[in-house]
N, C-alpha and C positions, 0 to 999 in steps of 0.2 A: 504493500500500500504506500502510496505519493505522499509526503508532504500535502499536493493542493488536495488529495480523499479526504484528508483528516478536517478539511475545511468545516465542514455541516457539524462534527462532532464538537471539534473548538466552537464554536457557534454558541451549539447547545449548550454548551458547560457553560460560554461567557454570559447566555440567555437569564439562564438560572440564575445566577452568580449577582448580575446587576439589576436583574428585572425590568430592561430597556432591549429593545432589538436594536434598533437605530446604532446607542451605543455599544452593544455586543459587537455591532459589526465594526464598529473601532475600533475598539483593543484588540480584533483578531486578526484584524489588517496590520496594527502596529506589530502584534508577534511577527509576524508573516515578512513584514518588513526586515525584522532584527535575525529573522531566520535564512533571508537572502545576503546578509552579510556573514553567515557562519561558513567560514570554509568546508567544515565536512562535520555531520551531524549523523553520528552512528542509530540513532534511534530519535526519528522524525515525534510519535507519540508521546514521548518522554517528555522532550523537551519541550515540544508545544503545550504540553496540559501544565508545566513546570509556567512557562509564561504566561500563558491565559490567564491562569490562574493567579497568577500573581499579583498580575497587572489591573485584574480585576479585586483583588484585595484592594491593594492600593488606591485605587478608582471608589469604591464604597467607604474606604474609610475619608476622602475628600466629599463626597457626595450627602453624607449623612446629615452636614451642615446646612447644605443647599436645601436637603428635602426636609427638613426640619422649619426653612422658611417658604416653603412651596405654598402657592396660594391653595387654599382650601385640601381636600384629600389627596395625596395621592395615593395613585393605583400604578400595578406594571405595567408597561404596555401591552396591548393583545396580540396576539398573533392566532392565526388559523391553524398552524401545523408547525410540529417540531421542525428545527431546523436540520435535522439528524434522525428523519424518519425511519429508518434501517439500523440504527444503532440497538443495542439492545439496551433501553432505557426504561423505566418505571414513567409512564405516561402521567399517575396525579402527582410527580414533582411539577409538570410543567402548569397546573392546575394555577389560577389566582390565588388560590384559598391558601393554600399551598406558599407561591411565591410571596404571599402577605406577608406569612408569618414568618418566611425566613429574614424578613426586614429586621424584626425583634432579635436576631441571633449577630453575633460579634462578627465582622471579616472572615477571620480563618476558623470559627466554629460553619458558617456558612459555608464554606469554601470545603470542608471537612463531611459536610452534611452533602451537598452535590457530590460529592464525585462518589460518595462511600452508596449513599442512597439511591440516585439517582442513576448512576454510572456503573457502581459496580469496582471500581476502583479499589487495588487492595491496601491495607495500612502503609505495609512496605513501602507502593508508591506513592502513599497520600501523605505519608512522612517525608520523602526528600522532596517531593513538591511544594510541602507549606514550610520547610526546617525545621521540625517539630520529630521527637520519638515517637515512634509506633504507641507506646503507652499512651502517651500524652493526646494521641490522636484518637485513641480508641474511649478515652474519657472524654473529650471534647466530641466525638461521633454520638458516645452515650446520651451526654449531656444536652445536645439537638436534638436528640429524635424524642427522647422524653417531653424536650418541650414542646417541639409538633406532633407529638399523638396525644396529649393531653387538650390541643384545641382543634384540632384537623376534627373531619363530622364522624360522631362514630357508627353509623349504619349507612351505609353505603351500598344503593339499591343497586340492583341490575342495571346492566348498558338500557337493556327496552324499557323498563319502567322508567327509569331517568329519563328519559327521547319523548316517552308518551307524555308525561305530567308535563314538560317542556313545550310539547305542542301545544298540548290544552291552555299553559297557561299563555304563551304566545297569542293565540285565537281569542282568550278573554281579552289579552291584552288590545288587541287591537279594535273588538269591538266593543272598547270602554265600557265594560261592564264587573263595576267593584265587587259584589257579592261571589263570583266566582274565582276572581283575583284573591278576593281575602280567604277561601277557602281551600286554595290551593299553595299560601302564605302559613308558613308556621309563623306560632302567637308572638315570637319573639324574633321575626324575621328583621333582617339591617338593610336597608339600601344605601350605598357608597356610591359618590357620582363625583368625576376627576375632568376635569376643564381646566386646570390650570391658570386660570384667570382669564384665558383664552378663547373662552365659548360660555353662553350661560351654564350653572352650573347651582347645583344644591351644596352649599357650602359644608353645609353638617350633616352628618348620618343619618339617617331617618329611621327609629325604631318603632316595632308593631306593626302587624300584619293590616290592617285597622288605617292607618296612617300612611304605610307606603300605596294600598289598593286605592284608596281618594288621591294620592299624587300623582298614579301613574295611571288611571284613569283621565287624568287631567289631561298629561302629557300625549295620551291617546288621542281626546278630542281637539286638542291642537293641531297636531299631526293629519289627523284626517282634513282639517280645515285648510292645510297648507300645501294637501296634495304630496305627504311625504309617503315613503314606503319603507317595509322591512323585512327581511330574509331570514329562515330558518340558516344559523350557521354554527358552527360547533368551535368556541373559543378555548384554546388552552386546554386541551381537552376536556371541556364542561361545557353542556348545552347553552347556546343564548341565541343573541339575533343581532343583526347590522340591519343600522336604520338610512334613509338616503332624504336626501331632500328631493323637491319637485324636478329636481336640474339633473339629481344622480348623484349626486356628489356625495360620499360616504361623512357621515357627522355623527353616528354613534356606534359603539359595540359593546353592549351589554351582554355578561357571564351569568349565568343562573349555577350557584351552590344548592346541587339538592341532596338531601339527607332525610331518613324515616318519612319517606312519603310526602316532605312539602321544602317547598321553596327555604332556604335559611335564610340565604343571602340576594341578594343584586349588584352588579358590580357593575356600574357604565362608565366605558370613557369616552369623552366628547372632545378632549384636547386636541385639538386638528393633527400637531404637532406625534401624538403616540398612535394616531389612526392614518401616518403617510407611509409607512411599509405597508398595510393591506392595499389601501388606495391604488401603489403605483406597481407594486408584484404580481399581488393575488387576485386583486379585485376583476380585473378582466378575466378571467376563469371562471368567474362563477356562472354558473346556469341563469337563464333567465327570471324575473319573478313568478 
């Protein structure tokens, strides 16, 4: 395997790692760069997950300031599909729900948690990757996955029942009808909406099933009035939809976390800015409405 194979895999790891595609795909160009300068590189793998990885520590420990002042929520950016489709990878690391929580986790616990969890990576390599011992790595692996299986959702339906309550509630969604929304809404469901100060945007979280079905009812009957449209589409591996304006123009994608039969979460981005890789990649592929 080439150096440029390993591209989609570095990708994927940088994906996880930052929670940005945009910028994934700059620190893995910057590897990429500093790997065209090595005279001879006896194991392309090696050293590429040694720099990715690195460079993307480095990159979250600068960033953590920024997003600390970011206007209102932020959220990852979405993407439609791993970047490393063929890898053998655990699919709900690439999840929102998922990438949330590894926000909460330190740099190289993060970086510890992707490659072990995610990837498969053994300590041996996840030790001279971060310059940490195997021990140290295996307590710090511990210590991650503890704190995302203690908030990750703990019943986790079928692929079809996930798809089908997805449909349903999409369908309510669209023809603004609250009483089905809220009933397909767990009691303590969160809506999370990321604009970046950039597009209108719900500043604060929205708790209760109750509460999000009258906002997003709301936003339905706009929507219709405006001639918008939206697409069943499958974000980060978890059900939601892309929403279009009257023009085409993609301005939302919203994640559905489903767990015990009802909606948990909502997760919408609308920041133009984290919705320009589906736009200018993907978006031309899609099927028709």
């Amino acid at each position: 395997m080439t150096a440029e194979d390993l591209r989609p895999l570095m990708l994927s790891i940088a994906y996880r790692m930052v929670g940005s595609f945009s910028e994934a795909e700059d620190l893995v160009q910057d590897a990429y760069e500093r790997l065209a300068r090595e005279d001879d590189v006896a194991a392309p793998k090696a050293w590429l997950s040694t720099v990715v990885t690195r460079l993307c520590i480095d990159h979250l420990r600068s960033a953590r300031v920024r997003r600390e002042d970011y206007y209102g929520t932020w959220l990852p950016e979405p993407v439609l599909a791993d970047p490393a489709p063929d890898a053998a990878v655990r699919a709900e690391s690439l999840s929102m729900a998922v990438l949330v929580l590894l926000e909460s986790l330190s740099p190289v616990e993060r970086a510890v948690f992707v490659l072990r969890e995610a990837f498969d990576y053994g300590y041996d390599e996840i030790a001279a990757i971060v310059g940490k011992s195997e021990d140290n790595c295996r307590q710090l692996a511990v210590r991650a996955r503890r704190h995302v299986n203690e908030r990750r959702p703990r019943f986790e339906p079928s692929r079809e029942q996930r798809d089908e309550l997805a449909r349903r509630f999409i369908a309510a969604l669209w023809e603004g009808e609250t009483e089905p929304l809220v009933s397909m809404l767990a009691e303590d469901a969160a809506f999370y909406g990321d604009g970046g100060g950039k597009a209108p945007q719900i500043l604060e979280p929205v708790h209760g099933a109750a509460a999000i079905a009258r906002m997003l009812s709301g936003f339905s009957r706009v929507a219709g009035r405006r001639g918008y449209a939206i697409r069943l589409a499958e974000l980060n591996s978890e059900p939601g939809l892309l929403g279009f304006d009257a023009g085409g123009t993609l301005i939302a994608a919203m994640s559905l976390e489903i767990s015990g039969g009802a909606v948990q979460a909502i997760r919408s981005v609308v920041n133009p800015d984290k919705l320009a890789h589906i736009s200018s990649t993907i978006l031309p592929s899609l099927p028709p409405a």
